[in-house]
PyMOL Python script that loads the backbone (N, CA, C, O; Angstrom):
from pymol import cmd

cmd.read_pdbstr("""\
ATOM      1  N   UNK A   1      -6.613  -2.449  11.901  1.00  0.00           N
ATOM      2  CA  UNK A   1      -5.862  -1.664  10.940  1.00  0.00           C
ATOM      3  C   UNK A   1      -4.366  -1.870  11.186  1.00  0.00           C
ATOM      4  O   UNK A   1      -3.925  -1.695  12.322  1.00  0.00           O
ATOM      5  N   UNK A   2      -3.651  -2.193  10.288  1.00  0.00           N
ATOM      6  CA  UNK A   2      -2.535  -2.458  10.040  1.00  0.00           C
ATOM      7  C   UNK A   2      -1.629  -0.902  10.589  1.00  0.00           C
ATOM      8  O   UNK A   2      -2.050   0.191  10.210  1.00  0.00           O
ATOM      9  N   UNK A   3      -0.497  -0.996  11.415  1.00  0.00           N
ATOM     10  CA  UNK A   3       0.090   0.310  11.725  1.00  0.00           C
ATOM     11  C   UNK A   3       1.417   0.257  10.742  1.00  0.00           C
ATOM     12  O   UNK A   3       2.428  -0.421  10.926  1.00  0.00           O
ATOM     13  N   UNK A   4       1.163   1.073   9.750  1.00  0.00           N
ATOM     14  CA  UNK A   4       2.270   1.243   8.359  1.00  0.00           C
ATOM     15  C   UNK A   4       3.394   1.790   8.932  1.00  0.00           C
ATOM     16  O   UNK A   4       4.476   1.629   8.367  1.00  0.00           O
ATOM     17  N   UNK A   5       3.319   2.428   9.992  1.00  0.00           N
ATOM     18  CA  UNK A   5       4.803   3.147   9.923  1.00  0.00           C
ATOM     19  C   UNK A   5       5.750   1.982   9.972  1.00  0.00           C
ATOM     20  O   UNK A   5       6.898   2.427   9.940  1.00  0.00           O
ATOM     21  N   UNK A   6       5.736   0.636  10.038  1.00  0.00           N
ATOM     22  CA  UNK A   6       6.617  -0.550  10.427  1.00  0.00           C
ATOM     23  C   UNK A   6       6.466  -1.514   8.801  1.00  0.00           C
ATOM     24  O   UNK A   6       6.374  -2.742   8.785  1.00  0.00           O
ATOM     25  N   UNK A   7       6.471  -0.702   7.628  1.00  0.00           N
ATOM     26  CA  UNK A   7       6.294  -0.712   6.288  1.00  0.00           C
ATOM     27  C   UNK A   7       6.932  -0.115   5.823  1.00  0.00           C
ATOM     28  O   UNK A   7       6.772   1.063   6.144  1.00  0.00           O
ATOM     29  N   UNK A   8       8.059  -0.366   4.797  1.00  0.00           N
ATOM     30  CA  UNK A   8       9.402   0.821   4.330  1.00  0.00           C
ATOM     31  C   UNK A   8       9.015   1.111   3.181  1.00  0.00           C
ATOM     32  O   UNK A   8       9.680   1.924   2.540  1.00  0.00           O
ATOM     33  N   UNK A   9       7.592   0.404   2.490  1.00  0.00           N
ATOM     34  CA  UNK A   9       7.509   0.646   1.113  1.00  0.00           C
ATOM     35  C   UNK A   9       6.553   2.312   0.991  1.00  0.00           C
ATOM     36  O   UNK A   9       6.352   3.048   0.026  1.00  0.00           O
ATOM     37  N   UNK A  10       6.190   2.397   2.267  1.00  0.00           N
ATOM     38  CA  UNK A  10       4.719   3.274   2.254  1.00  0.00           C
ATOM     39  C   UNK A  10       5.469   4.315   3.544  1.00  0.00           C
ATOM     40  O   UNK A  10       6.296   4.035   4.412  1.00  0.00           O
ATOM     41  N   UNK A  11       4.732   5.650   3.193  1.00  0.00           N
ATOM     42  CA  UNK A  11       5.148   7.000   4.010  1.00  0.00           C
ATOM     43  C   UNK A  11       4.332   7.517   4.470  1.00  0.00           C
ATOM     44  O   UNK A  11       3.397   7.206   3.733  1.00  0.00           O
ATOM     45  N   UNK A  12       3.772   8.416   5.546  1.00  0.00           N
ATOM     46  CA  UNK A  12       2.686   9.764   5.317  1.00  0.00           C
ATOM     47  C   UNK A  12       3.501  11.185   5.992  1.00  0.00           C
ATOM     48  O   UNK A  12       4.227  11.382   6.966  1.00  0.00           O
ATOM     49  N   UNK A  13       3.104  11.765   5.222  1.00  0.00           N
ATOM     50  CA  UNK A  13       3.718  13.270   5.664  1.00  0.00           C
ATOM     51  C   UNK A  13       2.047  14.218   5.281  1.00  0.00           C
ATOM     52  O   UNK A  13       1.195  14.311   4.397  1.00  0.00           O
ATOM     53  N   UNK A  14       2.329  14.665   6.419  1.00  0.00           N
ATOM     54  CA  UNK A  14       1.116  15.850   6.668  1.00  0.00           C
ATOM     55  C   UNK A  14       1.420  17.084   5.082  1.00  0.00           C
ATOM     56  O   UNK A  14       0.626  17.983   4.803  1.00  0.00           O
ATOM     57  N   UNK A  15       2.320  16.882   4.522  1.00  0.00           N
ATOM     58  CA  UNK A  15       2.678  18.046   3.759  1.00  0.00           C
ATOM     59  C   UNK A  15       2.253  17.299   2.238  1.00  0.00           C
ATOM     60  O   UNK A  15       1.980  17.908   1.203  1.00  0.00           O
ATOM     61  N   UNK A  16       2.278  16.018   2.403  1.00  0.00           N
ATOM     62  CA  UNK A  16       1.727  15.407   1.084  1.00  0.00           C
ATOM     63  C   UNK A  16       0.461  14.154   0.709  1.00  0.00           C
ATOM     64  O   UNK A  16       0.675  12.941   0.710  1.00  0.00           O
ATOM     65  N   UNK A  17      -0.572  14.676   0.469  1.00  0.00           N
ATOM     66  CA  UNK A  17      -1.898  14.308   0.687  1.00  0.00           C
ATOM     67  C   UNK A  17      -2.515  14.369   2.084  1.00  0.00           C
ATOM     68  O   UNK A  17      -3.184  13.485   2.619  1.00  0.00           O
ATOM     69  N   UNK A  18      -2.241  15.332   2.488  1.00  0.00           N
ATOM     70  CA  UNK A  18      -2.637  15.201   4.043  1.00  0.00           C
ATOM     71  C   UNK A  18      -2.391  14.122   5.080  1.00  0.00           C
ATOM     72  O   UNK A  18      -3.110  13.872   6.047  1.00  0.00           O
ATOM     73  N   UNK A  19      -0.823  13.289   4.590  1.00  0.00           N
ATOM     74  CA  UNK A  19      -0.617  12.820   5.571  1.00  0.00           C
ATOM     75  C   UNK A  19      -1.478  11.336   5.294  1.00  0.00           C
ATOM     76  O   UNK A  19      -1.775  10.669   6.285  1.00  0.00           O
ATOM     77  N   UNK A  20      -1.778  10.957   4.228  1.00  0.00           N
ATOM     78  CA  UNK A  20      -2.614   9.699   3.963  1.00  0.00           C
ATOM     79  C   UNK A  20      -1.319   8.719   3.260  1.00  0.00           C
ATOM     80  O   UNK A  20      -0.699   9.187   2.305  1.00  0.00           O
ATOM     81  N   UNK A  21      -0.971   7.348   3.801  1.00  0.00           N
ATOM     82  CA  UNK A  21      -0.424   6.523   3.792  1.00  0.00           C
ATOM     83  C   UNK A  21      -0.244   6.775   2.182  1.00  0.00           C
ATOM     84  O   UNK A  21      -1.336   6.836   1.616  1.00  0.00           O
ATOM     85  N   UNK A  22       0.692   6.908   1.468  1.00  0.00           N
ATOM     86  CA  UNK A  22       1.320   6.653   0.273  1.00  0.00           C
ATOM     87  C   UNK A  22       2.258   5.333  -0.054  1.00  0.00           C
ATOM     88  O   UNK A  22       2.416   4.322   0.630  1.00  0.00           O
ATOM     89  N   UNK A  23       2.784   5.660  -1.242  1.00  0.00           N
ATOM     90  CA  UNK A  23       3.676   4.928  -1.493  1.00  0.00           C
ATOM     91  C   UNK A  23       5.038   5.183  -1.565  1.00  0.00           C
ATOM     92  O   UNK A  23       5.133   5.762  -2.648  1.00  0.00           O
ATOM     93  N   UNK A  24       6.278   5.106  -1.036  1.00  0.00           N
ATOM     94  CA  UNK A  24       7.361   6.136  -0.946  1.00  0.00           C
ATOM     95  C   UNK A  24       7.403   6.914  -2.189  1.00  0.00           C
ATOM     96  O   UNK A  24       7.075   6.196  -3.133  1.00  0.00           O
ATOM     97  N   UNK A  25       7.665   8.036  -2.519  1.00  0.00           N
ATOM     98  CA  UNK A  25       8.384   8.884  -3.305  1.00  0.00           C
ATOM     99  C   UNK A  25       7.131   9.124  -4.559  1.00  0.00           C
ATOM    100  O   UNK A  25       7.249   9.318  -5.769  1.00  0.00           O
ATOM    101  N   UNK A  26       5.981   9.021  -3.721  1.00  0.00           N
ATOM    102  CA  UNK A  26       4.802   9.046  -4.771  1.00  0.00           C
ATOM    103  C   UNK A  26       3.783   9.635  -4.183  1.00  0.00           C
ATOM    104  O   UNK A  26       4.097   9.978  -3.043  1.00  0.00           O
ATOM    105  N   UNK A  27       2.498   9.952  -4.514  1.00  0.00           N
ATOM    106  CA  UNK A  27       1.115  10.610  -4.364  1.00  0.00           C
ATOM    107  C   UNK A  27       0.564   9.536  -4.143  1.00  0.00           C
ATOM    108  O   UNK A  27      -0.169   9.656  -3.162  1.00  0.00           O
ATOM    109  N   UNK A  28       0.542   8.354  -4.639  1.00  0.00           N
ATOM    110  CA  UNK A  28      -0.510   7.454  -4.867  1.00  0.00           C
ATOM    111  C   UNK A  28      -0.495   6.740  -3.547  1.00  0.00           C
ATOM    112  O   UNK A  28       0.400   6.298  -2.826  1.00  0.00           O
ATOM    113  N   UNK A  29      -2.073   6.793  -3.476  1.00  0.00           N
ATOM    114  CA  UNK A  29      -2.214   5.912  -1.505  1.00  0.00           C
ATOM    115  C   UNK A  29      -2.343   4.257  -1.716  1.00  0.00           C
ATOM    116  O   UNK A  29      -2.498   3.579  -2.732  1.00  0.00           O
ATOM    117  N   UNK A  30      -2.188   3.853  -0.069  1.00  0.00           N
ATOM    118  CA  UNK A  30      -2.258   2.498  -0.107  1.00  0.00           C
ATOM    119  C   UNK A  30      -3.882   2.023  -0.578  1.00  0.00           C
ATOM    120  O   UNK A  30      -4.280   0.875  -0.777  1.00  0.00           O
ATOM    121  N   UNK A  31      -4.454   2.979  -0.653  1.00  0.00           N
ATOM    122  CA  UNK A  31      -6.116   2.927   0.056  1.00  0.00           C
ATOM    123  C   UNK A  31      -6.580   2.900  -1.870  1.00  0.00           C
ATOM    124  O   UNK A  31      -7.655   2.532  -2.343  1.00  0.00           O
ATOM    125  N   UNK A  32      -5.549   3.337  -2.507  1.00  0.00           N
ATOM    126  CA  UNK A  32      -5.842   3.625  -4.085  1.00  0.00           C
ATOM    127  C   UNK A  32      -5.675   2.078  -4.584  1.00  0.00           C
ATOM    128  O   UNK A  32      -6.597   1.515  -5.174  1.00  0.00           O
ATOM    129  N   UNK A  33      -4.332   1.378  -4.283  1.00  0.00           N
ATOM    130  CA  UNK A  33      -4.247   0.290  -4.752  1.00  0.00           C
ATOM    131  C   UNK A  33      -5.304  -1.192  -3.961  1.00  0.00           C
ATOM    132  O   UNK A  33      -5.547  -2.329  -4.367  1.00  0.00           O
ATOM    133  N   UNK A  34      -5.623  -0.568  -2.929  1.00  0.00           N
ATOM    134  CA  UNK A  34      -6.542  -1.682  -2.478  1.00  0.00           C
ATOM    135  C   UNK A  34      -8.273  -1.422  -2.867  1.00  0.00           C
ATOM    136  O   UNK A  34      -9.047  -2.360  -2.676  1.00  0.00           O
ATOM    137  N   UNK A  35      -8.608  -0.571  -3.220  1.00  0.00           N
ATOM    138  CA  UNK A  35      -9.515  -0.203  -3.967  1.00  0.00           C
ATOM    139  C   UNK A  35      -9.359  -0.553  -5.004  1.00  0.00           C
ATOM    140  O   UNK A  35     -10.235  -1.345  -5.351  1.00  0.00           O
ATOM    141  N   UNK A  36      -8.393  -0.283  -5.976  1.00  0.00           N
ATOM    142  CA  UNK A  36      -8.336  -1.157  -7.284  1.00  0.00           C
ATOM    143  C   UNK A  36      -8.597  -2.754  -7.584  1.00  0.00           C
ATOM    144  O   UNK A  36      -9.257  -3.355  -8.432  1.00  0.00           O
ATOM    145  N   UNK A  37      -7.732  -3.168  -6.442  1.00  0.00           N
ATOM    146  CA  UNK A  37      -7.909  -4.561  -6.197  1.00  0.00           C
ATOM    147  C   UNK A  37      -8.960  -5.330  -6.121  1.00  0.00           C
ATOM    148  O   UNK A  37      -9.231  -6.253  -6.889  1.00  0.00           O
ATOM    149  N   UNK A  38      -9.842  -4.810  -4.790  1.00  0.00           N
ATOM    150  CA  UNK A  38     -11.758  -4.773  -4.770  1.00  0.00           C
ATOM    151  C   UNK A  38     -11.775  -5.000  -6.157  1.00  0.00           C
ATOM    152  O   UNK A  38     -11.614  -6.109  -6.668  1.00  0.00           O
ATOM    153  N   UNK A  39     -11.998  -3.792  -6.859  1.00  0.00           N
ATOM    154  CA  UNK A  39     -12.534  -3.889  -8.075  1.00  0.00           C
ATOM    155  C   UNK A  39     -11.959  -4.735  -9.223  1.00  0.00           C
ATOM    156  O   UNK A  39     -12.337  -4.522 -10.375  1.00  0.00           O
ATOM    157  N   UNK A  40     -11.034  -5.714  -8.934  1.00  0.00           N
ATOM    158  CA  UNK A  40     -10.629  -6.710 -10.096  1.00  0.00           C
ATOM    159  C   UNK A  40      -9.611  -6.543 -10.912  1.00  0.00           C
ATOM    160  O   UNK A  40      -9.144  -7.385 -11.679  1.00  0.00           O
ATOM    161  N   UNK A  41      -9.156  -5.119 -10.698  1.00  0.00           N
ATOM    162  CA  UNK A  41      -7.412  -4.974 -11.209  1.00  0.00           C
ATOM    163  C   UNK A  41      -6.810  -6.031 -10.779  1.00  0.00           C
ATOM    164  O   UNK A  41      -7.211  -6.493  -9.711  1.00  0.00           O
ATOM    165  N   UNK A  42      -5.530  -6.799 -11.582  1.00  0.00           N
ATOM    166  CA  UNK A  42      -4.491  -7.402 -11.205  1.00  0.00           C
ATOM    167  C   UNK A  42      -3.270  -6.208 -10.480  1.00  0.00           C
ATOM    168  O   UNK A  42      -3.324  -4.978 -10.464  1.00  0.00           O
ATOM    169  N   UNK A  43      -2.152  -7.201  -9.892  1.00  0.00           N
ATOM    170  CA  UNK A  43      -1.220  -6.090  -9.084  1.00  0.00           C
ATOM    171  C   UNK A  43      -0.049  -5.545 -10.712  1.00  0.00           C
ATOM    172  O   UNK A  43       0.582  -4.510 -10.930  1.00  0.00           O
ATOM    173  N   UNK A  44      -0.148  -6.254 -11.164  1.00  0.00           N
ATOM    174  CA  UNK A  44       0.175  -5.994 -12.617  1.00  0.00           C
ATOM    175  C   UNK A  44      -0.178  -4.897 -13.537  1.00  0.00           C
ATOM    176  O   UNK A  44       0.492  -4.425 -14.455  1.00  0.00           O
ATOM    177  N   UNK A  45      -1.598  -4.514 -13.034  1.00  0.00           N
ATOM    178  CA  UNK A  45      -2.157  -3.511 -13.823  1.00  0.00           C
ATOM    179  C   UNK A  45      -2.206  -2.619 -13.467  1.00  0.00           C
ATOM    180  O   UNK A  45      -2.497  -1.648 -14.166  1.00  0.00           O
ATOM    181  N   UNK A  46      -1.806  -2.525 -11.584  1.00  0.00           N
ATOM    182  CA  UNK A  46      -1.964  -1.405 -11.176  1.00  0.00           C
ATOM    183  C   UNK A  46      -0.926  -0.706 -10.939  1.00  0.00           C
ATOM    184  O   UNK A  46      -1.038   0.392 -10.393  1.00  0.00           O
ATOM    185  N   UNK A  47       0.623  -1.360 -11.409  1.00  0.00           N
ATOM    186  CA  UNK A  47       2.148  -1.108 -11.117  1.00  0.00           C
ATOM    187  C   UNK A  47       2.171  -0.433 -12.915  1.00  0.00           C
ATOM    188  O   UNK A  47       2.752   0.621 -13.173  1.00  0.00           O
ATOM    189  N   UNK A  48       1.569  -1.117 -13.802  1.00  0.00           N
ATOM    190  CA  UNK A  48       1.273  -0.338 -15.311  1.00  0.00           C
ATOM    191  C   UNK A  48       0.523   1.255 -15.338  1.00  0.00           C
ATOM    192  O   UNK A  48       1.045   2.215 -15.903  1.00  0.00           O
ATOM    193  N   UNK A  49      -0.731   1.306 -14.645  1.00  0.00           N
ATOM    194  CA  UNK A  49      -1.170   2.368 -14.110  1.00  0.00           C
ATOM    195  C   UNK A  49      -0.541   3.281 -13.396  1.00  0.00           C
ATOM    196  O   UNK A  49      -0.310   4.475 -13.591  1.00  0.00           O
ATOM    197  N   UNK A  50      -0.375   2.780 -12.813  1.00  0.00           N
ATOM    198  CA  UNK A  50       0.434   3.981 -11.607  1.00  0.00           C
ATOM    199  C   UNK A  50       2.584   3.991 -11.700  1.00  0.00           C
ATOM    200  O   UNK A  50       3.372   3.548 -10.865  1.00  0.00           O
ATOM    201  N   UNK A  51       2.826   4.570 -12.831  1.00  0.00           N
ATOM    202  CA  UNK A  51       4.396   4.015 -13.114  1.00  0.00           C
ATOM    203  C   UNK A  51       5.434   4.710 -11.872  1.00  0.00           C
ATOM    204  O   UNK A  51       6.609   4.404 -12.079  1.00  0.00           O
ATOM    205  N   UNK A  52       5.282   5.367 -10.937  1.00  0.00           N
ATOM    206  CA  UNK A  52       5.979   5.671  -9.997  1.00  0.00           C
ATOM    207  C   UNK A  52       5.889   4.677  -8.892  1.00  0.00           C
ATOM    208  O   UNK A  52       6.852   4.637  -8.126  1.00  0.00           O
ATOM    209  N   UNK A  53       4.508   3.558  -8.604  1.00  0.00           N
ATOM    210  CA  UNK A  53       4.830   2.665  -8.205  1.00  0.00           C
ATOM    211  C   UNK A  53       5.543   1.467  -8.537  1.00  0.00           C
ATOM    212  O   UNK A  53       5.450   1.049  -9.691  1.00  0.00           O
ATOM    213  N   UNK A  54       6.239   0.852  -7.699  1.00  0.00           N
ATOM    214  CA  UNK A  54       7.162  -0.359  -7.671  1.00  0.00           C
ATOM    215  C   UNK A  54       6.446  -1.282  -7.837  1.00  0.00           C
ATOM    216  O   UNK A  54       5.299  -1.106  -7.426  1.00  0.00           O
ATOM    217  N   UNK A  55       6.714  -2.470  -8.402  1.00  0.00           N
ATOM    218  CA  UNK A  55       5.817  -4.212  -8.515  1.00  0.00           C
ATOM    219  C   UNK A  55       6.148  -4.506  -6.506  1.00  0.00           C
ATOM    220  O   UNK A  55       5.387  -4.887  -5.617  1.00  0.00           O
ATOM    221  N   UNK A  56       7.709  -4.078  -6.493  1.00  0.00           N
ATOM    222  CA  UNK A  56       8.552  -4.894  -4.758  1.00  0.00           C
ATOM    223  C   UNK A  56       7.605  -4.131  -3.832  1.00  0.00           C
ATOM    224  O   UNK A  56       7.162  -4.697  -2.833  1.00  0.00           O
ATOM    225  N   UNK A  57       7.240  -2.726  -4.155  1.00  0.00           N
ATOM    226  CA  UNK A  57       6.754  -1.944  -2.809  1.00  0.00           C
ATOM    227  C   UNK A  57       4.990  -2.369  -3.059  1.00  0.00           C
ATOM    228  O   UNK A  57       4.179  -1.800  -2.329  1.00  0.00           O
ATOM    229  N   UNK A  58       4.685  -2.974  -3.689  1.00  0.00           N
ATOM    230  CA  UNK A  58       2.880  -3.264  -3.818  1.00  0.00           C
ATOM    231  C   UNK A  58       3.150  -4.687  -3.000  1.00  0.00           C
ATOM    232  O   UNK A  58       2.400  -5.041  -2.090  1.00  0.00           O
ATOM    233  N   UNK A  59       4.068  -5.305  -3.336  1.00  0.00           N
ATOM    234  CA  UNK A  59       4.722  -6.976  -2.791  1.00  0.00           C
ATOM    235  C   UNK A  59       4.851  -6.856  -1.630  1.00  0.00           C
ATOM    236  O   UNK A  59       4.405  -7.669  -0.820  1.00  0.00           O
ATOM    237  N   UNK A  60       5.579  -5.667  -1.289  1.00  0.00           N
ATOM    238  CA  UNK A  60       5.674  -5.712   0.069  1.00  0.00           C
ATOM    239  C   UNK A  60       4.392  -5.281   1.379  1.00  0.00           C
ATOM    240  O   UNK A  60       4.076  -5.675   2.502  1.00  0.00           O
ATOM    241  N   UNK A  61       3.897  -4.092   0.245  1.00  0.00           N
ATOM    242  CA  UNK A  61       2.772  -3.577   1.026  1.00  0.00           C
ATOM    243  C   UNK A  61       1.522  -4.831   1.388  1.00  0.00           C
ATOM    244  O   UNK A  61       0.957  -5.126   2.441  1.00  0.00           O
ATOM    245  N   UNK A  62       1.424  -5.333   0.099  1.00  0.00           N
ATOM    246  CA  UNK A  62       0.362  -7.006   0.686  1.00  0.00           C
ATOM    247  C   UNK A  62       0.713  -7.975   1.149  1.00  0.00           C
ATOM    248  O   UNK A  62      -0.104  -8.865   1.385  1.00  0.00           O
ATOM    249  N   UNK A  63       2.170  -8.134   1.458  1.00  0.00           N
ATOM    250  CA  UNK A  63       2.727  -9.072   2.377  1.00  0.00           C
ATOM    251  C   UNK A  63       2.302  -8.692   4.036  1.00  0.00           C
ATOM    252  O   UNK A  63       1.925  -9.443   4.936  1.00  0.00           O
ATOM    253  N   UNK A  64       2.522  -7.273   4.026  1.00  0.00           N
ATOM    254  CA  UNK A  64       2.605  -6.507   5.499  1.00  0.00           C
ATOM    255  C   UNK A  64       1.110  -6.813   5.938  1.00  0.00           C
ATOM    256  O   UNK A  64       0.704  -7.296   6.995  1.00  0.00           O
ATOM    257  N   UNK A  65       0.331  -6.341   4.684  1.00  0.00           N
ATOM    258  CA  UNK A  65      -1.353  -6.313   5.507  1.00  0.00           C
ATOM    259  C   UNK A  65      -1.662  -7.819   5.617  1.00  0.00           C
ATOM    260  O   UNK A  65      -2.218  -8.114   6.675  1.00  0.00           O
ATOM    261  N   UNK A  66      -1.427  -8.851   4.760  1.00  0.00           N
ATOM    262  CA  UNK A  66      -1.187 -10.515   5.739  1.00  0.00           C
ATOM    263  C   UNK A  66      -0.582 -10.684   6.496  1.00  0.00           C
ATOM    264  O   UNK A  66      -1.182 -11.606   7.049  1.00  0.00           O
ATOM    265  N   UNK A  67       0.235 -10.517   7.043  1.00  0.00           N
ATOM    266  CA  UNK A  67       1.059 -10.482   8.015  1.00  0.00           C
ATOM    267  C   UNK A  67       0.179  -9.749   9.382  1.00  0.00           C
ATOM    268  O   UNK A  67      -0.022 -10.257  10.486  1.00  0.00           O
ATOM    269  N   UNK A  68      -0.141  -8.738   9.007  1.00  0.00           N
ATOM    270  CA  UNK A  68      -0.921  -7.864  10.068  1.00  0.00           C
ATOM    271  C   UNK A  68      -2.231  -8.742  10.454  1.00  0.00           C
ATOM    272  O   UNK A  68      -2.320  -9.131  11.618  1.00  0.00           O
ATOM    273  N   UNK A  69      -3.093  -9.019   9.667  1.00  0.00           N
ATOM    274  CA  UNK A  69      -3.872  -9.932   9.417  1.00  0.00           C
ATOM    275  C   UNK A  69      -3.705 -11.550  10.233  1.00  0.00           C
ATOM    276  O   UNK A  69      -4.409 -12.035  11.119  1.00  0.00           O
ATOM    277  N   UNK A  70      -3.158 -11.807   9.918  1.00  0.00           N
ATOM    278  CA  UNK A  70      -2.206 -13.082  10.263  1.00  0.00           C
ATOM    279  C   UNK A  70      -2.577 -12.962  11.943  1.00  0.00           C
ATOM    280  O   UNK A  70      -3.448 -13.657  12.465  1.00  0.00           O
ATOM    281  N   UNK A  71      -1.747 -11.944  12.692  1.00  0.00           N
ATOM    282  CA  UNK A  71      -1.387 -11.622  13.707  1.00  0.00           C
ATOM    283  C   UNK A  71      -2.849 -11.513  14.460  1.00  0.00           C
ATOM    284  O   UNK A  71      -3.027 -12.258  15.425  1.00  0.00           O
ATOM    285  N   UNK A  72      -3.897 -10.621  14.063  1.00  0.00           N
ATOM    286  CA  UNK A  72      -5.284 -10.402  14.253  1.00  0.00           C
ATOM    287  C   UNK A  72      -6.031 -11.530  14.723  1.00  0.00           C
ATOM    288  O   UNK A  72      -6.874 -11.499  15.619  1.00  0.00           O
ATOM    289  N   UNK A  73      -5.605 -12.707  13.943  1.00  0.00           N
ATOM    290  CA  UNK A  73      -6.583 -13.593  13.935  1.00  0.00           C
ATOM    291  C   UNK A  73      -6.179 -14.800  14.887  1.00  0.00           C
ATOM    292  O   UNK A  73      -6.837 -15.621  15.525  1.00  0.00           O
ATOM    293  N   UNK A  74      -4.661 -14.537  14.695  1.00  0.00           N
ATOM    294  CA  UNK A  74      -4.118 -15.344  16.234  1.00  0.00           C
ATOM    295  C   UNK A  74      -4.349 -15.315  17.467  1.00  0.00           C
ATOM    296  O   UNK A  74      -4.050 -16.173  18.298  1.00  0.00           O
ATOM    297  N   UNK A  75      -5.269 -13.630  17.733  1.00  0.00           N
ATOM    298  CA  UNK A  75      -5.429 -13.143  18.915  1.00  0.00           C
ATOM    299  C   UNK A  75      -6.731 -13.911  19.239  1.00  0.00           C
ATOM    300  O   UNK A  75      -7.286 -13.755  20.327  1.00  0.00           O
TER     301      UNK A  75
END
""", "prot")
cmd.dss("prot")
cmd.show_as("cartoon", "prot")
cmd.util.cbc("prot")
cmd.orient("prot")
C-alpha cells in the first residue's frame, strides 16, 4: 500500500469521511476513483463526474501509485 501522506493531491482528516484518503478540498476518495477505473471509466469521465476533482490531482495521484509500485517490485 502506497503511504499517501507523501501525495499533495490527496488528504485524510479524521473529521472528513473518517479520515479515508480523499482528494484535497473534496469528499471524494482515492479508493472511489480507482474503483471506477476497475470498472472501465476513463480518467476523463471520472474528472466529468466528480467536478471538484482536478484532471492534475487524478495525474498525480496515478503517477504516485506507479511510482509506489515501481519501488515494490524493485525490492
Amino acid at each position: 500500500m502506497a503511504d499517501w501522506t507523501k501525495c499533495s493531491a490527496v488528504e485524510s482528516d479524521p473529521e472528513k469521511m473518517g479520515g479515508v484518503w480523499v482528494f484535497v478540498g473534496t469528499r471524494v476518495s482515492i479508493a472511489t476513483l480507482f474503483n471506477h477505473l476497475k470498472a472501465g471509466a476513463t480518467v476523463h469521465e471520472f474528472v466529468e463526474w466528480f467536478p471538484g476533482v482536478e484532471l492534475s490531482q487524478v495525474e498525480q495521484v496515478l503517477q504516485y501509485e506507479i511510482d509506489s509500485l515501481a519501488v515494490k517490485i524493485k525490492v
